[in-house]
N, C-alpha and C positions, 0 to 999 in steps of 0.2 A: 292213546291218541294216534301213536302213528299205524297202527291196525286199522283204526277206523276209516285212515284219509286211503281213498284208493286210488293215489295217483302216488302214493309211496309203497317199495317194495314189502314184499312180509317178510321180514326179518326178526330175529329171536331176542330177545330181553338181552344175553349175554353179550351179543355179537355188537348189538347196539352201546352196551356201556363200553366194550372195548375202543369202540370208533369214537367215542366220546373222548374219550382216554386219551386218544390219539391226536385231538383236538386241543389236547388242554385243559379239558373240562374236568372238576373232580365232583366228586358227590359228599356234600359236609352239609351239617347241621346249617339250615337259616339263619342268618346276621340282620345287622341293619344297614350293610353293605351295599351299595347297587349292584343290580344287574343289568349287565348289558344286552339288549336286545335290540333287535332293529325295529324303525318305526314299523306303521303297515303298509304304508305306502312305498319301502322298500320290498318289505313281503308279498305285496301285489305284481309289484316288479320282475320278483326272483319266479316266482312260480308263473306267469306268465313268458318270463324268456325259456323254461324249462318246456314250458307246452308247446313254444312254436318252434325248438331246436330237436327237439324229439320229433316234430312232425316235419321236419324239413330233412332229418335224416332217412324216416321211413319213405320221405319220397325220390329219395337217392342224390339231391341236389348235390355239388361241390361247396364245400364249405371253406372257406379264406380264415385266415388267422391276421387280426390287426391289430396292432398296439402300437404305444410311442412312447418318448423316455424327454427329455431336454438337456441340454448341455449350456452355463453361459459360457459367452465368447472370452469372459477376461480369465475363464477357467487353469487356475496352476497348480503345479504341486507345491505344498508350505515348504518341504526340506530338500534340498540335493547334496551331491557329494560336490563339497567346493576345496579348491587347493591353497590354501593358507599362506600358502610362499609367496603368492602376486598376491602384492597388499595394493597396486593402484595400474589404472587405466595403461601408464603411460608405461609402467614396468610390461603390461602383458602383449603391448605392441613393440615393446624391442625384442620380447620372447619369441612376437608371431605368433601371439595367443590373442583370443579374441574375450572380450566381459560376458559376452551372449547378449540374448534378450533381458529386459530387465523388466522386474513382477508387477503385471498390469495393476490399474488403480481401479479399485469397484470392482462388480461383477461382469458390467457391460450388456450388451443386449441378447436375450434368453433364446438360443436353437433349439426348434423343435425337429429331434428327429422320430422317425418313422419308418417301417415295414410291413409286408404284407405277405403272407405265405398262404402254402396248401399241400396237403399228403405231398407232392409231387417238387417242393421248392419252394424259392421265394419268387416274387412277382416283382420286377423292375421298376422305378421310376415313379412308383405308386403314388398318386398325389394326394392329399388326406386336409379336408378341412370342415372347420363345425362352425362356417359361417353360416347365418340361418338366410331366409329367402327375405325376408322382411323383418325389421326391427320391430321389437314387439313392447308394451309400457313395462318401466319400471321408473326407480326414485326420481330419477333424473329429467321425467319429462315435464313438460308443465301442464297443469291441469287440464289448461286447453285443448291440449294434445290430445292427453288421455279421453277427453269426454268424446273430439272427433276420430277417433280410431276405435272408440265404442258404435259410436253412429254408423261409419262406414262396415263396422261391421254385423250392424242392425242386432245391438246386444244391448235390454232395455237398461236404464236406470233412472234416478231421480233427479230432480233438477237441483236438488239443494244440496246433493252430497259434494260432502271434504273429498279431499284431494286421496286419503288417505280411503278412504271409502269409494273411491273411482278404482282405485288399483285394486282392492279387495275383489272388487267385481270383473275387473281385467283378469285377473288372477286365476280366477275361478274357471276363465274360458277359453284362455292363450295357449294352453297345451292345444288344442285341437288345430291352431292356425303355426305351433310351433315346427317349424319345416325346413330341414339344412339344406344348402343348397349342394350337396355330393349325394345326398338321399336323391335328392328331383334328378339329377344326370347319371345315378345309378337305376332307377328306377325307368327313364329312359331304355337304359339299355338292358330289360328285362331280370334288374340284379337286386335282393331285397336286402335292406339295413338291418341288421338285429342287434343293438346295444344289450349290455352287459348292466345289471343294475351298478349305481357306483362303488367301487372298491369293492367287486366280487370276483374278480377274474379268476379267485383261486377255490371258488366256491365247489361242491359236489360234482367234482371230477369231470368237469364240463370242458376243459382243456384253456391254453392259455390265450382269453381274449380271442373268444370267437363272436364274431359283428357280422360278417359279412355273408351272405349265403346267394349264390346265383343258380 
């Protein structure tokens, strides 16, 4: 199979099970075990980010490196070194010692941090958002909604359909009108998005969480 796909290298039987290897993979007798594979709608994903990073390389563009991680605010460490000799407040202000902070309650509200690099560095101040241009249906809207944001966007349906049959139909159509609004002011300024299918960034040596190509 992978001889036949030519958009995979030609590589040898041996070389291929060692990389397998190297994966994790083993080669044992069938169970009744699942396997994991991805849907194909990831599959369509991966092999189309592969086509247009390969073809954005041969055109020599600059390619950006973006990710992001989160931190919450009530974030602490469980254990520290504490001095067992000040057993209260009042001892550790005749000492001129202070209790410190005391260990937030909850998580508190979740930071999102973020950067952006390239062969040459990181890029400052970078602002990073996946708000879309327009709110697009799901659960939450109400039927009505859904049927005039069908209309407005001259996408046929029935008159008798359930709520749940409105969004089937939404569904089917809303990737094409789905549009972040850092894609529309990248795209402005002559810079193209390339996302990463989800949870691949460490896929076929494609480097870490590359999105960005100008």
């Amino acid at each position: 199979m992978v001889k036949e796909d030519e958009n995979l290298p030609d590589i040898k039987r041996k070389t291929l099970c060692k990389i397998l290897y190297k994966l994790n993979f083993t080669w044992e007798k069938q169970s009744r075990k699942s396997v994991l594979i991805d849907n194909e709608e990831i599959i369509c994903w991966k092999r189309q980010y592969l086509r247009d990073i390969r073809k954005y390389r041969q055109e020599g563009r600059q390619i950006y490196y973006l990710d992001e991680t989160w931190l919450n605010e009530g974030h602490s460490v469980k254990k520290i070194w504490q001095d067992e000799s000040i057993q209260t407040s009042r001892q550790a202000f005749i000492e001129g010692l202070s209790t410190g902070l005391k260990t937030p309650i909850g998580k508190g509200r979740r930071l999102i941090i973020t950067h952006i690099g390239y062969n040459q560095g990181f890029v400052d101040n970078a602002n990073y958002h996946l708000r879309l241009t327009e709110n697009l249906p799901s659960t939450s809207w109400r039927k009505a909604d859904i049927r005039n944001w069908l209309i407005v966007k001259d996408i046929p349906f029935e008159d008798d359909m359930l709520k749940k049959e409105l969004l089937k139909v939404a569904s089917d159509h809303k990737l094409q009108f789905k549009k972040f609004v850092i894609d529309e002011i990248a795209k402005i300024r002559g810079i193209t998005m390339l996302r990463l299918p989800p949870y691949h960034c460490d896929r076929v040596n494609m480097g870490p969480n590359e999105r960005l190509c100008s």
